[in-house]
Every structure is written in C-alpha cells, then in structure tokens.
C-alpha positions in Angstrom: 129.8 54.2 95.5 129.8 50.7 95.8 129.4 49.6 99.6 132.6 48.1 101.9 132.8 46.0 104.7 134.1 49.0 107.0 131.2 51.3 105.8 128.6 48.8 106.6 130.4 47.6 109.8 130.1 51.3 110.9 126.3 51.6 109.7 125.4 48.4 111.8 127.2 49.5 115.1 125.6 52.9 114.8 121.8 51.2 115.1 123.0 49.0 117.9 122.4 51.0 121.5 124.7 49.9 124.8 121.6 48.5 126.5 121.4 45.7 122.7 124.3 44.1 124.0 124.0 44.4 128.2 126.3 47.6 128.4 125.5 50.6 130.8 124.8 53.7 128.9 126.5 56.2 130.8 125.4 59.7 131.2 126.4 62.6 128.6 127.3 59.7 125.9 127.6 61.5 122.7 127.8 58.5 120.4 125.1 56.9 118.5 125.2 53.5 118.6 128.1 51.6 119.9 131.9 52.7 120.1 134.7 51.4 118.2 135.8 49.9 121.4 132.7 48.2 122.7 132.3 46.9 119.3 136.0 45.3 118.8 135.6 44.0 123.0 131.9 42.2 121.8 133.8 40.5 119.2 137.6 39.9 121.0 139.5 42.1 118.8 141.7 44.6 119.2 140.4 48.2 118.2 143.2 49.0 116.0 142.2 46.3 113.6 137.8 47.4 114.2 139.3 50.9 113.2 141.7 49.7 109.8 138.5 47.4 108.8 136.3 50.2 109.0 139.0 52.5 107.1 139.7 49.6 104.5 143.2 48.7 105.4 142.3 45.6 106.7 141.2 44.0 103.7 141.2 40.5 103.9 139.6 39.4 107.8 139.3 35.8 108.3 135.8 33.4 108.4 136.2 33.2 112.6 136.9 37.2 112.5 133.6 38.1 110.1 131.4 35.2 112.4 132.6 37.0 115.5 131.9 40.5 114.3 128.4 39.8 112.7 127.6 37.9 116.4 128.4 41.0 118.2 126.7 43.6 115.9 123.4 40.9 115.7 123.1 40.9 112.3 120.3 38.8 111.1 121.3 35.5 108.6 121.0 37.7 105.2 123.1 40.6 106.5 125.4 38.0 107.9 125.9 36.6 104.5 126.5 39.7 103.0 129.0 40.3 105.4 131.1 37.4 104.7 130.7 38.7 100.6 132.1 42.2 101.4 134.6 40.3 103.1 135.6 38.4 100.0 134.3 35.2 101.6 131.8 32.7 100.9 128.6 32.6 103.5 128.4 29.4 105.4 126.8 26.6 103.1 124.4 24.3 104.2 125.5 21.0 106.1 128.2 23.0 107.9 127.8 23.6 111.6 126.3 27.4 112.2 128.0 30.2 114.4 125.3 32.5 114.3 123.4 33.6 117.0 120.2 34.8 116.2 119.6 38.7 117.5 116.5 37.5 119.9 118.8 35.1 122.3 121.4 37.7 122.1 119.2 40.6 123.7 118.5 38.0 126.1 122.3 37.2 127.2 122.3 41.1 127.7 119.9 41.3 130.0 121.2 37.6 131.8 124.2 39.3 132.4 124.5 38.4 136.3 124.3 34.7 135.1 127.3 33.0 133.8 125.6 31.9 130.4 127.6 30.6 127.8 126.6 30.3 124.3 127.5 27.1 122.4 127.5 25.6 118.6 126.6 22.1 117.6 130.1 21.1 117.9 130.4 22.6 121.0 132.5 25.9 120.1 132.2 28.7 122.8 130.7 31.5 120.5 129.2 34.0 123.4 129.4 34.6 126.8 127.9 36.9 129.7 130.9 38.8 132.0 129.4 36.4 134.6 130.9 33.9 132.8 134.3 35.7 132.3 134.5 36.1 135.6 133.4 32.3 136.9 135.3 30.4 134.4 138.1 33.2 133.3 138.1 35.1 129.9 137.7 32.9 127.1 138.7 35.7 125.0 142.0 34.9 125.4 141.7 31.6 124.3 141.9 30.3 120.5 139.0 29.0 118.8 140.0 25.4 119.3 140.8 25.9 122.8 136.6 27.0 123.3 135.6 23.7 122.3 133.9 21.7 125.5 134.3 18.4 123.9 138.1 18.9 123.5 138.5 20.2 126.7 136.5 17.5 128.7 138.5 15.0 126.7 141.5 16.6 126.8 144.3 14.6 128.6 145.9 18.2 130.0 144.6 20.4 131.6 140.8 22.2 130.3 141.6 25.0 128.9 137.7 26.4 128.3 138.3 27.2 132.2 141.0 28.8 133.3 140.3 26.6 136.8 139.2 23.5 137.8 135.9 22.9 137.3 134.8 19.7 139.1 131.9 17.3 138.6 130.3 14.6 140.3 129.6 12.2 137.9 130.6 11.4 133.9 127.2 12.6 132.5 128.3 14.8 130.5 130.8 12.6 128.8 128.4 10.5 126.9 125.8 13.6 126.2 128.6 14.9 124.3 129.8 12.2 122.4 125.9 11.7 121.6 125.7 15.5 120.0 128.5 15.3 118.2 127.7 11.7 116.8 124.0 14.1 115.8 126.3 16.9 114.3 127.8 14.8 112.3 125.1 13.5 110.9 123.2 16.8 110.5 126.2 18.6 109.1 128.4 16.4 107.0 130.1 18.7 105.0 131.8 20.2 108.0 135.3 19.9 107.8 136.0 21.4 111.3 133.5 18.5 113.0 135.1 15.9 111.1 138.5 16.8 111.9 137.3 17.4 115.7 136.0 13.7 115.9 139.2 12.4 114.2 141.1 14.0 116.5 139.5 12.8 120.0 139.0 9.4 118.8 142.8 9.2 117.8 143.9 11.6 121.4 141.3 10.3 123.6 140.8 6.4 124.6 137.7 7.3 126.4 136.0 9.2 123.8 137.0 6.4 121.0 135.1 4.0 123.9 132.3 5.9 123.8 132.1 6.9 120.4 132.3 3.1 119.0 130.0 1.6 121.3 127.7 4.1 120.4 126.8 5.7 123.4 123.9 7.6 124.0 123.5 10.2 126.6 120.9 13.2 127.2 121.3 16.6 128.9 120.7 16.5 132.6 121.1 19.1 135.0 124.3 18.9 137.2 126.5 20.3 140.2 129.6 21.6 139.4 132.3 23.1 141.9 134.1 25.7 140.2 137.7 25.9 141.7 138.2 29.7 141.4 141.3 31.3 142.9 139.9 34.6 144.1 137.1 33.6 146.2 137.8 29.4 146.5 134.6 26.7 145.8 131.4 28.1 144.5 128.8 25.0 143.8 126.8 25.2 140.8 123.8 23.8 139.4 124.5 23.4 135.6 121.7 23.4 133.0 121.8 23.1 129.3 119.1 24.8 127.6 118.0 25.0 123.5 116.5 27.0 121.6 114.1 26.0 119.3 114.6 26.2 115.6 118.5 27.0 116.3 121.0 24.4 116.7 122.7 26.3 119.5 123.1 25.6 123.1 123.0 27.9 126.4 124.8 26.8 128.9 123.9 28.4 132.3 125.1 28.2 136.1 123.3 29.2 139.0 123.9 29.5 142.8 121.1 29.4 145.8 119.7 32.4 146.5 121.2 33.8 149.8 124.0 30.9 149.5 127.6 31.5 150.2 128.3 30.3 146.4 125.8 33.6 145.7 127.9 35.9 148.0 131.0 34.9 146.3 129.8 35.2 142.9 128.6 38.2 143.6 131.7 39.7 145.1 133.2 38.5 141.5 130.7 39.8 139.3 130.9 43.5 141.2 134.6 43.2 141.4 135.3 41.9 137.6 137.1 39.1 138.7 139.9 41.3 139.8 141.2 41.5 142.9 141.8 44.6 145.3 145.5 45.6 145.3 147.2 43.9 148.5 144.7 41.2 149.0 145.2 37.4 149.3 144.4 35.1 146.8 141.2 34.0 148.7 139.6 37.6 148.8 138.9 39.5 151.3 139.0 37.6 153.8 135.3 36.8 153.8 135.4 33.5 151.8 138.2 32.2 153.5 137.6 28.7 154.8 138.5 28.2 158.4 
C-alpha cells in the first residue's frame, strides 16, 4: 500500500519521546511516542484536524500547515520534502526563505524551556518558541503568520502584534539591523515571493523603514535591554540577544533576567503559573510585584 501523509505523520510522532520536544513524561504513560494532542499543540492546530489528517479526510493541508507540522515532529530536510509530496505540494525550492528547523536546535529549545527563546526565519517569521516565551510575550499561537513577522511589527504604525504587550526599548538598534537582514534576504533568496511582498509592503506603510531601506542602512545585532510591559506581574527588564546558528539561516532570539533579580522572581512566578492568573487576583499578581 502506497504510503499517506496521515500514516507517516503517525509513524514520525510515534519515534518522537515527550522529553524530544521539552514535555514532562508523566508517570504510567501508555503511549509511544507523542499524543495526537501534544502533536497538534507543537504545531498550533487543532486536534480534530492532526486526527482527520492522520485518517485521510483532511486531504489537501496548506504549505504553512505541512512547515509547521514537519517543525514539530523534527523531521530532517529529506523527510520534510517528502512531506510536502504526500501533501500534494512542492518542497521549498532553492532561493526561497527556509522554515525549517533543523532537529539539533530543536532538542535544544526543549531543554531551554525556562528561557523565553524564540525561533526566527531570515525574514523574520516567528517559527518556534519556548512556553517561556508564551508566557513573556503572550501566545503567538494565536496570531496569523503575518502577524509573527518582527519586522512588520516593529514597523508597524499600530500596535505590535508579535507581543501581546508592550515591549519597550531604549534605543532604535534594532531598526536598522532589521532592515540590514532583510536587504541580505533579499539578496540571498530572490525567488521569495513572501520577502518581496514583505519589503513592498513596509516601504509603501512605513516612512521610516522606506528611510532606512533607501539610504541603505546598515546595522548589526547587539545585545539589548528591553522592558516587557506584562499585565500579570508589571515591568520585567530584559537583556536581549540574537544568536545564529551556523550553516542555518535561522535566528534565536533569547531573553534573560539577573539571577536573584526581581525581573527573575516575576518571571518565574509566570513560567510556574503559565501565565495565568489565580482566580480572584489583581491584575498585578499576587500582590508581591506590586509597585509601591
């Protein structure tokens, strides 16, 4: 019998173990590899649609569907492509901007998961994040794909929507380091329709990217200090740091707090909370974080 996309779908999340992907494995588990659920959470689906791909009535999932589910199940780049065939698609051709993580940097977001690490494309698209990061910034799993771009929501005129907060910044570095990698990623990927229409659109929404972008400003990747305005627990100050990884044109984007800092109380009152406050208490917490 000629193989589907729902029987290998299933064969992949069988060899996958909660620990792959930074879940507890709790006692008495019964299931080999990961569940349906854990599986459609990885990749911000529902798991009525993991379950009718994996029974064949979902029979035409989109490119952003297939990319998200071969990131969660950490398929490496040939089982990737094969996944996009199954799916009726066509793998992702040279010169356009890659959404694949590679399985190594994804092992190690599982076991950064009391960072808020965020995983970036050349153009900037949020592809993967730790539940650090859900609960810093808010879930970007309820934001569409264009909504997870940085670049669109540093440029944006509105309000961010990569954060569901302010997120404040001393300076404008990071205005001109974009525009710099996405002037690089256009030039490394030129058959990318998505980039192209990305830099149309900020130069034509945006007078200060069109500034920056015609007088050809250049700007590298420092670290910075970010406030993160978040409505639980108030200001936690951040230091920011953009990391590569060499021989994958993806970024990491990860925030830290000083050991023993308030900012490190408070985030980790939201990492062991989830982010969700205790029933009958003030916006603020519990009272601890509450400035005088």
């Amino acid at each position: 019998m000629d193989e589907t996309l729902g029987t290998a779908l299933h064969r992949w999340r069988d060899r996958l173990s909660p620990a792959d992907v930074g879940l507890a494995s709790r006692p008495g588990r019964r299931a080999v590899g990961l569940r349906r659920e854990e599986l459609a959470e990885l990749a911000g689906l529902s798991v009525d649609y993991v379950v009718r791909l994996e029974q064949g009535r979902a029979k035409s999932p989109s490119a952003q569907v297939v990319a998200s589910l071969t990131r969660a199940l950490q398929l490496q780049p040939m089982e990737r492509d094969h996944a996009y065939r199954l799916a009726g698609l066509l793998p992702p051709q040279e010169g356009t901007v890659s959404t694949h993580v590679p399985a190594g940097v994804q092992r190690m977001l599982a076991r950064l998961g009391e960072f808020p690490v965020g995983v970036f494309s050349a153009d900037w698209t949020l592809l993967s994040w730790t539940p650090a990061w859900s609960v810093l910034m808010g879930d970007p799993g309820a934001r569409t794909h264009d909504e997870r771009n940085l670049a669109r929501a540093v440029f944006a005129t509105g309000p961010s929507r990569l954060a569901s907060w302010p997120v404040l910044q001393d300076d404008n570095a990071l205005k001109p380091a974009l525009v710099a990698d996405l002037r690089t990623a256009l030039i490394d990927y030129p058959r990318d329709r998505g980039l192209t229409d990305l830099v149309e659109e900020l130069r034509s929404t945006s007078a200060e990217f069109a500034r920056l972008w015609d007088e050809g400003t250049v700007g590298p990747h420092v670290s910075a200090r970010k406030t993160v305005v978040h409505p639980q627990v108030g200001e936690v100050l951040c230091d920011c740091d953009v990391l590569t990884v060499p021989g994958c044109d993806i970024r990491l984007v990860v925030y830290t707090v000083a050991a023993g800092s308030a900012d490190a109380e408070k985030l980790e009152f939201l990492r062991v909370t989830n982010g969700v406050p205790a029933e009958g208490s003030s916006p603020q917490g519990p009272g601890l974080f509450s400035t005088p």
